[in-house]
BAMITI-767543 format. One record per atom (N, C-alpha, C): x, y, z. Coordinates in steps of 0.1 Angstrom, whole numbers, plus 5000, padded with zeros to 4 digits. Atoms other than C-alpha are relative to their C-alpha. Example, Ala and Ser with C-alpha at 12.3 -4.5 7.8 and 13.67 -1.06 7.14 Angstrom:
BEGIN
500949885000
512349555078
500950125000
499149895000
513749895071
499250115008
//
This chain:
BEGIN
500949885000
500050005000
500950125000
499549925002
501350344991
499650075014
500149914991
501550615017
499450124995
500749915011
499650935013
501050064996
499149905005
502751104999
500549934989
499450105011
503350794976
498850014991
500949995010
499850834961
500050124995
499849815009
500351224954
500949964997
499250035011
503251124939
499849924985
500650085012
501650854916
499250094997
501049935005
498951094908
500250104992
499049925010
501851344896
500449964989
499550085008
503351134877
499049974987
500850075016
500050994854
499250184999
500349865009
499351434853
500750054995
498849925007
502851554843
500749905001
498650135004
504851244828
500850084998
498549924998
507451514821
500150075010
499349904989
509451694845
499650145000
500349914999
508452004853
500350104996
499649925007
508452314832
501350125011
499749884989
509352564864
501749965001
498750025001
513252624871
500249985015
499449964993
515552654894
501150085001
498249955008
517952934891
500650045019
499249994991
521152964914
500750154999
499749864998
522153334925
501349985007
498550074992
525453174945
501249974991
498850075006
528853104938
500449864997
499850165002
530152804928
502049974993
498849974997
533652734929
501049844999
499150074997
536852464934
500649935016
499550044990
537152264966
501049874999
498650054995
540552114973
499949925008
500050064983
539751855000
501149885001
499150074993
542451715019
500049915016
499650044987
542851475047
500950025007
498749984996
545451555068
499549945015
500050054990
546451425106
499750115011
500349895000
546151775116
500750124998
499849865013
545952135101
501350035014
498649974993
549852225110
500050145009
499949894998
550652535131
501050104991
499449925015
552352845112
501349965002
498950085003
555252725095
500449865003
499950185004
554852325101
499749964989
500250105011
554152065080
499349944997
501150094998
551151835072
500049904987
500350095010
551051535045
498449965000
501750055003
547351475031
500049824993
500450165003
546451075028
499350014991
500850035012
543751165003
499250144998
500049895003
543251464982
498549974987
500849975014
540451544957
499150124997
500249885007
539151804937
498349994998
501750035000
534951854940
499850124994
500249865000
533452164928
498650025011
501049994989
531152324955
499350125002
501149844999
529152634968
498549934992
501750095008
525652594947
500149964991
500450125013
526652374922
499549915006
500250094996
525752144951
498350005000
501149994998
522652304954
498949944984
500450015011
521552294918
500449874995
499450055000
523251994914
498449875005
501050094991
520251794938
498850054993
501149945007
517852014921
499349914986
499950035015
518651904886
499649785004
499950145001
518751484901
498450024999
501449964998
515151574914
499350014991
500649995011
514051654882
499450104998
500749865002
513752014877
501150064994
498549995010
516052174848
500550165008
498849954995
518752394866
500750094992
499449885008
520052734859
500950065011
499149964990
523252884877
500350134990
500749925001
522853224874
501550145001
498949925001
526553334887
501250044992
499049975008
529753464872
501149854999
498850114998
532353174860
501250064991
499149925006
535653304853
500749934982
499450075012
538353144824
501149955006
498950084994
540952914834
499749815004
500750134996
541452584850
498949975010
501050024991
539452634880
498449994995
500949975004
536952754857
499449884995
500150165008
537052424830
499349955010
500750094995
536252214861
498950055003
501049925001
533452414870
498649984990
500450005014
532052434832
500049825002
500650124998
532352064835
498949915003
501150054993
530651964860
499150034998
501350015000
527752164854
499449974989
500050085010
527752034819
499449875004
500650154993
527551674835
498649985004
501150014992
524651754853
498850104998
501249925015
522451954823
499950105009
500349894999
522952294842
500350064993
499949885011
522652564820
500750145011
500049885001
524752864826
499850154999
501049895004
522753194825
500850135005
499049924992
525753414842
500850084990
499449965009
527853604829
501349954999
499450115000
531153474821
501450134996
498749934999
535153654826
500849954994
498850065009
537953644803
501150045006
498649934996
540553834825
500349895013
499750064988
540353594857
499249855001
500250104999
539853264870
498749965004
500650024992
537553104890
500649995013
499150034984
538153054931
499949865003
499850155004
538952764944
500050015019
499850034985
539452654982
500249915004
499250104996
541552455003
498849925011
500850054984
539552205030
500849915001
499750094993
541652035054
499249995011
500950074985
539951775078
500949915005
499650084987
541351645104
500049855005
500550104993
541451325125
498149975005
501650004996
538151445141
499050074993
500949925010
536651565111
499750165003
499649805002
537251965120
500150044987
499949945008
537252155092
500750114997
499149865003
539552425081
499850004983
500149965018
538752655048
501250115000
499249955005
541352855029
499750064984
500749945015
539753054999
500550104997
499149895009
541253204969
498750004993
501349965008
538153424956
500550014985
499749945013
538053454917
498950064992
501149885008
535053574893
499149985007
501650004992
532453444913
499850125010
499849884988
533353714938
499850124994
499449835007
534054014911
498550064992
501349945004
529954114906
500450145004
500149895000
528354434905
498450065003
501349965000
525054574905
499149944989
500950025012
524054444869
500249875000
499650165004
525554074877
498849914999
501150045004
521753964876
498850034995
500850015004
520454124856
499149944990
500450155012
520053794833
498849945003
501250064990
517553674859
498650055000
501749955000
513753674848
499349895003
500650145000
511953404867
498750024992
501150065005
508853264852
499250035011
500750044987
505853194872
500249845001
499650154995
506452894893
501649955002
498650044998
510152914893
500550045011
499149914990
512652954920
501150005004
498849965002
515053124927
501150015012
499350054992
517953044950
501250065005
499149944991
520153254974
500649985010
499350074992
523353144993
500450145006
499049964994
524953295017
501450064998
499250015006
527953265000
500450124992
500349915007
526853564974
500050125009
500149874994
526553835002
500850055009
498949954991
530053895016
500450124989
498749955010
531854064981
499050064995
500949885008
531054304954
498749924995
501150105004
528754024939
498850045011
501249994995
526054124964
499650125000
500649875008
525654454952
498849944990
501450125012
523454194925
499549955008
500750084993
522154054950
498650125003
501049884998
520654374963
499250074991
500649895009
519654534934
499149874994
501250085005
517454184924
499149975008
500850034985
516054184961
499050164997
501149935002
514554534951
499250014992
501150065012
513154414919
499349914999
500950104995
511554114937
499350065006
500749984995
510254374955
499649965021
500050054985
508954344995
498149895002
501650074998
505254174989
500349834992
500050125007
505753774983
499249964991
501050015004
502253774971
499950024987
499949905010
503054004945
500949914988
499050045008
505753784931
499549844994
500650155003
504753454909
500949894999
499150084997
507753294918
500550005014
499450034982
509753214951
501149995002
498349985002
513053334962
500049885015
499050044986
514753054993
501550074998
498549934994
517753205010
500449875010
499150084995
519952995024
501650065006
499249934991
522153225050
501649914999
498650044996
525152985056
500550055015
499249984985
527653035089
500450144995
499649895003
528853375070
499050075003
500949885001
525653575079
500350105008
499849854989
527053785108
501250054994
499349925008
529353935080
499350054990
501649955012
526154035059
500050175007
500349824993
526254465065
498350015001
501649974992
523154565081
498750024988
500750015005
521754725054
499749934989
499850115009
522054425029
499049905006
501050094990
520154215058
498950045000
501249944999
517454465063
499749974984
500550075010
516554425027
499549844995
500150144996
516854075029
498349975006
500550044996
514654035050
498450075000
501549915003
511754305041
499749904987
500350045015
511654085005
499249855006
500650114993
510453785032
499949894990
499950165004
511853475014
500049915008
500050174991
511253125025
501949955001
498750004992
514753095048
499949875006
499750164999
516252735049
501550035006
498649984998
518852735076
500149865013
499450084986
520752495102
499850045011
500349984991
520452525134
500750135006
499049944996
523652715140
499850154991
500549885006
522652955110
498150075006
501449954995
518953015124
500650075015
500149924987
520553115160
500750144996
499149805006
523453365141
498950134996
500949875007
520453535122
499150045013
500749984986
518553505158
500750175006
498949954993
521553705172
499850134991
500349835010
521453985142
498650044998
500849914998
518254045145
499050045017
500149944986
517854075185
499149935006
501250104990
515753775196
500749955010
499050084988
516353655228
498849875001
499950155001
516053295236
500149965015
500450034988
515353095265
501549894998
498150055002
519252985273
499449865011
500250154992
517552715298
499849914995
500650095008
516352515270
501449914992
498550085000
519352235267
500049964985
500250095017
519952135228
501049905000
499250144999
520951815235
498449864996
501150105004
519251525216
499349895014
500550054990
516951345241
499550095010
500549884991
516651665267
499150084991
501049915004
515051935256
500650084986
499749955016
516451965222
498650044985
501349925010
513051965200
498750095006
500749944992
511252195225
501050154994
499349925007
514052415217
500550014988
500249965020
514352395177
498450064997
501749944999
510352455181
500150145001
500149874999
510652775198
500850084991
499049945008
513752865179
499050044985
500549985012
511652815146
498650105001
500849854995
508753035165
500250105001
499649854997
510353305175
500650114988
499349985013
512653335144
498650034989
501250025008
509253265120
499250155008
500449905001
507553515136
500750145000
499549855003
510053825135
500550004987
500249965015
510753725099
498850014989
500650045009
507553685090
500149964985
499350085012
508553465064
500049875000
499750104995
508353115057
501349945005
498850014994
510852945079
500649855001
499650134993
512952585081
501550015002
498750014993
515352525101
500449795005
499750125004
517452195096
501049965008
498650104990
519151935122
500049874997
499550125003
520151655104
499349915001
500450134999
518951305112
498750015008
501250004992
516451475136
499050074988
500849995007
514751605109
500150194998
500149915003
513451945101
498550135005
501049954993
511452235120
499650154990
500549915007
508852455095
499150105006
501149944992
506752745106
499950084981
500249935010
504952935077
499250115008
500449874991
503353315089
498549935001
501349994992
500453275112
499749864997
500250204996
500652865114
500949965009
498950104989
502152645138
501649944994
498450095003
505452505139
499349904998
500150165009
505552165120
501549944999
498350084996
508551895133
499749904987
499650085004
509151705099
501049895001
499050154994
510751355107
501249994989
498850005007
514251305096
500249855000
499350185003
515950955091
501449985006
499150024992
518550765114
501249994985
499150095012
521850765088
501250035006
498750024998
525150635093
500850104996
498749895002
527850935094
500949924991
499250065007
529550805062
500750134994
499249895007
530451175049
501150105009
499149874994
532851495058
499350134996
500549924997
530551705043
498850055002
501249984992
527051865054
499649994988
500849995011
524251805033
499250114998
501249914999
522452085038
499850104981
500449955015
523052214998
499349904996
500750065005
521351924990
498449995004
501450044993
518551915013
499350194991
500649885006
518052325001
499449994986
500150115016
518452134964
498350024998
500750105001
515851954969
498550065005
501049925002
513352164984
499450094991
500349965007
513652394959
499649994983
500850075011
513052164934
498549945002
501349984998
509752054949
499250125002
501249915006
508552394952
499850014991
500350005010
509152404920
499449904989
500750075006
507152104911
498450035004
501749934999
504252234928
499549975016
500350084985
504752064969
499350135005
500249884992
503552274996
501649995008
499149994991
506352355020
500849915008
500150124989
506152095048
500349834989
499850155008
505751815020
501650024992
498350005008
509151935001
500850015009
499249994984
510651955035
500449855004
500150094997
509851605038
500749914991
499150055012
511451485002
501250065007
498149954999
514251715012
500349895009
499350094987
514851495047
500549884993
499950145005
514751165029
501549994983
499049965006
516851314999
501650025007
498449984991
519751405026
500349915003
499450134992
519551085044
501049934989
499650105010
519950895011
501950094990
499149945010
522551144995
501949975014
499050024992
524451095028
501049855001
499950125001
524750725027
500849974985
499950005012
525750764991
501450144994
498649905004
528850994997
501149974991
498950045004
531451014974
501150105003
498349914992
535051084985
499550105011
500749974986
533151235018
499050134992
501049905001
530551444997
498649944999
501250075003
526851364995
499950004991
500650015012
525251284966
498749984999
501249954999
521751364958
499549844991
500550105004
519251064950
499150074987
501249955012
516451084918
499150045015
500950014998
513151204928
499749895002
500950154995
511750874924
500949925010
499450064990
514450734950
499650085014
500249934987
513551014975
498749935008
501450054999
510050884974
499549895004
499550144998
510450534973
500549965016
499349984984
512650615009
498950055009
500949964991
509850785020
498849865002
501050114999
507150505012
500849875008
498850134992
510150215027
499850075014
499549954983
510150435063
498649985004
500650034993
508150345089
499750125015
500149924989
506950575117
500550145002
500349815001
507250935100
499550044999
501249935003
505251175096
500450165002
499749874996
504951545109
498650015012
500849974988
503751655140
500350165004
500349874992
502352005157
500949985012
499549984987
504352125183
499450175010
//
């Protein structure tokens, strides 16, 4: 017997045998990661031998990347320079039928970045910016969503000149979501308390649906002046989903905005304006990777809005999409499942659902 999320899936499927017209375009950089293992990152002037090196490309190719497996055709939106960093880049999103919509540099490369991890999986980054970094005010203005498309903002895009574009497509989206026939997600990142004030405040008057981790939903807590009940222990088993609940209340209502906020295996906490918090069930998965899935799980939502989910329900693909993309790491990155595998994972689990808190 199908689940009810397996029969609205069959029901899509015999209404739209093709994939879905709606896009997904990526407003983010996208770049060269360098990842290395090492025993650990040396102090200045030591030494460190890496056991195993490989070259991924990262930032939101990862995003668009999960989008495109999902089955929603994929538009990256940012600058890619010329060179080698660039080639691999151009590669990859070749591989994985993204279309290019960006503009494109002949005097400079692409960036690239070092990641050494550790014994204890710590992380250390080291980034050489190149075109993805070198926008301006007009670097989007290629970007004309459709209705039904959406459009996809990292964190990543709002440190450098490149978010001068950012801002000036945040005032041409306007501040009424209602108004807009498409749907911008932001996806903050750990960089957001280097976001200038007034880059934020726009941000956040344009009220996109904000897909953040736990750690990025308290930073943006922190910039915009919510206080928090410090008694409330975030420790799995105590009073850990009592507190992602309030977090995603308190947060949800001073952005009025839809809001998810993502912890891994535990799943995923949505609030939309003037509704309840909603704890989407996550999936128990073996730590097989080094890095976070969370561009995939963003992926992945943003490819169900753009097939037509509501919120909560592409929240729900997203969860089962991370588990499976996690399990399915290569050289310690996730890898994003099809649609129909997401689905499939969902209909195979036993005792999920979503629950009011």
């Amino acid at each position: 017997m199908l689940s009810r999320i397996g029969e609205r899936f069959a029901h899509q499927l015999e209404e739209q045998p093709e994939a879905t017209p709606h896009k997904v375009i990526s407003l983010g950089h996208v770049w060269v990661d360098i990842m290395m293992n090492v025993d650990g990152v040396p102090k200045t002037g030591g030494f460190a031998v890496s056991n195993h090196t490989t070259a991924t490309v990262g930032g939101s190719y990862r995003v668009l990347q999960a989008a495109s497996r999902m089955g929603v055709k994929a538009e990256h939106a940012g600058i890619i320079g010329t060179g080698p960093w660039a080639a691999i880049v151009r590669q990859a999103l070749a591989d994985d039928g993204i279309e290019h919509i960006g503009q494109d540099r002949i005097d400079t490369d692409s960036g690239f970045r070092l990641v050494l991890s550790d014994e204890d999986r710590r992380k250390t980054y080291i980034a050489t910016y190149g075109a993805e970094a070198q926008g301006d005010e007009t670097t989007f203005d290629c970007v004309e969503p459709a209705a039904g498309d959406v459009v996809h903002i990292s964190g990543n895009t709002l440190m450098d000149h490149t978010a001068a574009g950012i801002d000036e497509f945040m005032q041409r989206a306007g501040a009424d979501p209602a108004s807009r026939a498409y749907r911008i997600v932001l996806n903050p990142t750990n960089t957001l308390s280097l976001v200038n004030d007034h880059l934020l405040e726009d941000l956040v008057l344009a009220r996109p649906i904000w897909s953040c981790n736990r750690q990025e939903a308290n930073t943006l807590a922190d910039r915009l002046g919510i206080a928090r009940d410090e008694d409330m222990a975030l420790t799995v088993g105590g009073g850990f989903d009592r507190a992602m609940a309030e977090l995603c209340r308190s947060l949800g209502e001073t952005l009025r905005a839809p809001l998810v906020v993502r912890a891994g295996s535990r799943g995923a906490w949505v609030r939309t304006p003037g509704g309840d918090v909603v704890h989407v069930d996550g999936y128990e998965t073996k730590a097989t990777h080094t890095r976070s899935a969370g561009a995939t799980h963003t992926g992945a939502t943003c490819a169900m809005l753009a097939r037509g989910w509501s919120l909560v329900d592409a929240v729900r693909i997203a969860n089962a999409a991370a588990s499976l993309a996690i399990q399915r790491s290569v050289n310690g990155v996730p890898d994003c499942p099809t649609y129909e595998e997401a689905i499939a994972k969902i209909d195979s689990a036993e005792g999920t659902g979503t629950t009011t808190v």
